[in-house]
C-alpha positions in Angstrom: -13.8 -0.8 21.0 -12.8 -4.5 22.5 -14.3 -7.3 20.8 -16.9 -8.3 23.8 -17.9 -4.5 24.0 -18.9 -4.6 19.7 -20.9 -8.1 20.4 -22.5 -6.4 22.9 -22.9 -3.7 20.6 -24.4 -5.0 17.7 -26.3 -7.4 19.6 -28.4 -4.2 21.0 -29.1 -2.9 17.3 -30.2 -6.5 16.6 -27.5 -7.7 14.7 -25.1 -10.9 14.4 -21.2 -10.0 14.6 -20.1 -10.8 11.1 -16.7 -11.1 9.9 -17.4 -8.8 7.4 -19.4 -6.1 9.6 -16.4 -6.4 12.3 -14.1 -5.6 9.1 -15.9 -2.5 8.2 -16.5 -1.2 11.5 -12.9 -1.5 12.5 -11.6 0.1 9.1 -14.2 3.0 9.8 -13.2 3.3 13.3 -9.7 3.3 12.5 -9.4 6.1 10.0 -9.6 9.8 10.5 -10.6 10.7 6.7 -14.2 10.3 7.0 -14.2 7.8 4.0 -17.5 7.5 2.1 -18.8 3.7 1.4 -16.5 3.4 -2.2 -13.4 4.0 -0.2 -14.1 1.9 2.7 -14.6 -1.0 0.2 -11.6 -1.0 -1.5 -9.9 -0.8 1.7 -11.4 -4.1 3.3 -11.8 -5.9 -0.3 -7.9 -7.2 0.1 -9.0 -8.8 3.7 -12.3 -10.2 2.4 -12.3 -11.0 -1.5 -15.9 -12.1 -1.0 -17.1 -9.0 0.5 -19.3 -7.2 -1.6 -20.1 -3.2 -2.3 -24.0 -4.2 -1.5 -22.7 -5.6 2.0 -20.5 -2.7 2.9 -24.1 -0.2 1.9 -26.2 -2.1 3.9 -23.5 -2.5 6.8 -22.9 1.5 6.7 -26.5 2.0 6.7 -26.8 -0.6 9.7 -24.6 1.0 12.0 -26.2 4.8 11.5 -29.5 3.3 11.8 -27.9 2.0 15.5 -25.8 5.4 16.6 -22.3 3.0 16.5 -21.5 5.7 13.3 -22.2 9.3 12.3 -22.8 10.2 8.5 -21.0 13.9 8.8 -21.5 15.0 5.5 -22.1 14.4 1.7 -20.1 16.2 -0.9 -20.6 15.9 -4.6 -23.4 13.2 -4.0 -21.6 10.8 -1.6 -21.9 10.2 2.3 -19.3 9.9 4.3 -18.7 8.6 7.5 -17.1 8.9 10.8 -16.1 6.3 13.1 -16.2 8.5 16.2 -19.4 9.1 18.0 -18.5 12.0 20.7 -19.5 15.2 19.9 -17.2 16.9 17.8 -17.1 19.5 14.8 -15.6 19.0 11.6 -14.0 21.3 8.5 -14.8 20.6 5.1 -12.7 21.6 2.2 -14.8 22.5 -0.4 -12.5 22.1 -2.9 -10.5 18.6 -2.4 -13.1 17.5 0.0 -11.0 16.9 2.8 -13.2 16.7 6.3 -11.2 17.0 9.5 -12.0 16.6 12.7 -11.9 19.8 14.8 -11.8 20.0 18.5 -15.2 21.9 19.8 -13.8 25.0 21.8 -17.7 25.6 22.3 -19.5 23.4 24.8 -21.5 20.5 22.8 -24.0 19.9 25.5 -24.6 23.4 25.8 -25.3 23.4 22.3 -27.1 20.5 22.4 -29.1 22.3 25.2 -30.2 24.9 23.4 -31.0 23.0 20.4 -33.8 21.4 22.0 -35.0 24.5 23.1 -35.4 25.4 20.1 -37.4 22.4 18.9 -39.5 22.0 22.5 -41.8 19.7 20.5 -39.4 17.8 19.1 -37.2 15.4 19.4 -32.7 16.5 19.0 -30.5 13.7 19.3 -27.6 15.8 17.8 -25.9 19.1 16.6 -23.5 18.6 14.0 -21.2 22.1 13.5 -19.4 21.7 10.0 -17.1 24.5 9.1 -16.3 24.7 5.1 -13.4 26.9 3.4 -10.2 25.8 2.1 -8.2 23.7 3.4 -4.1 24.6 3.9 -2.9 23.2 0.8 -5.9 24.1 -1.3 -5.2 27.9 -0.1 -2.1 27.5 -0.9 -2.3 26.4 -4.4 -5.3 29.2 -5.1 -2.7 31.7 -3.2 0.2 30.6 -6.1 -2.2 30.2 -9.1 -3.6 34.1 -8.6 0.1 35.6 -7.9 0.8 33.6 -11.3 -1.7 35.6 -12.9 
């Protein structure tokens, strides 16, 4: 997203465009590895020294609360995050904890549809489709452990 199109942005959700808050959004935005709030730290700590872990919580929680980023999942007790809005599914390792994007072969507003029809008295904003299993390399390595048994 261009820099007028954030202001703009975080203006709506009622909030000033910080140097720090334009750090972390870009970092999130620009990664693919769903980082949880620890990991996007220690990435934008060598840009901003000052920054704290406090300010990168309450900046994570910020954006969710204002739909500019999803929370996709939480393994072994910590959120993690995605930078990308559009409907779209995602795998989850469940043993390295590696989440991937995967491209929705199903139709999300179809889904999204029917979800509401399922709730008629509610209110669905989303459906989130996570797939768990192994990923390639974790197979492989419990493929090579059991033939070593």
């Amino acid at each position: 997203m261009r820099k007028a199109a954030l202001h703009a942005a975080f203006h709506r959700a009622g909030m000033r465009l910080t140097r720090q808050r334009l750090a972390i959004y870009r970092e999130l935005e620009g990664r693919c590895d769903h980082p949880d709030v620890e990991h996007l730290f220690k990435a934008v700590k060598p840009r901003i020294p000052q920054i704290s872990l406090f300010t990168v919580y309450r900046t994570v929680n910020a954006l969710e609360s204002a739909g500019m980023i999803w929370r996709v999942a939480t393994w072994k007790g910590h959120a993690r995050y995605d930078g990308i809005v559009d409907s779209h599914h995602h795998f989850l390792c469940e043993t390295c904890g590696r989440i991937d994007d995967v491209e929705a072969k199903a139709d999300c507003a179809e889904m999204l549809a029917h979800a509401r029809g399922c709730v008629p008295d509610g209110q669905v904003r989303r459906v989130d489709v996570m797939i768990s299993g192994d990923c390639a390399a974790c197979a492989a390595a419990r493929e090579s452990i059991s033939q070593q048994a």
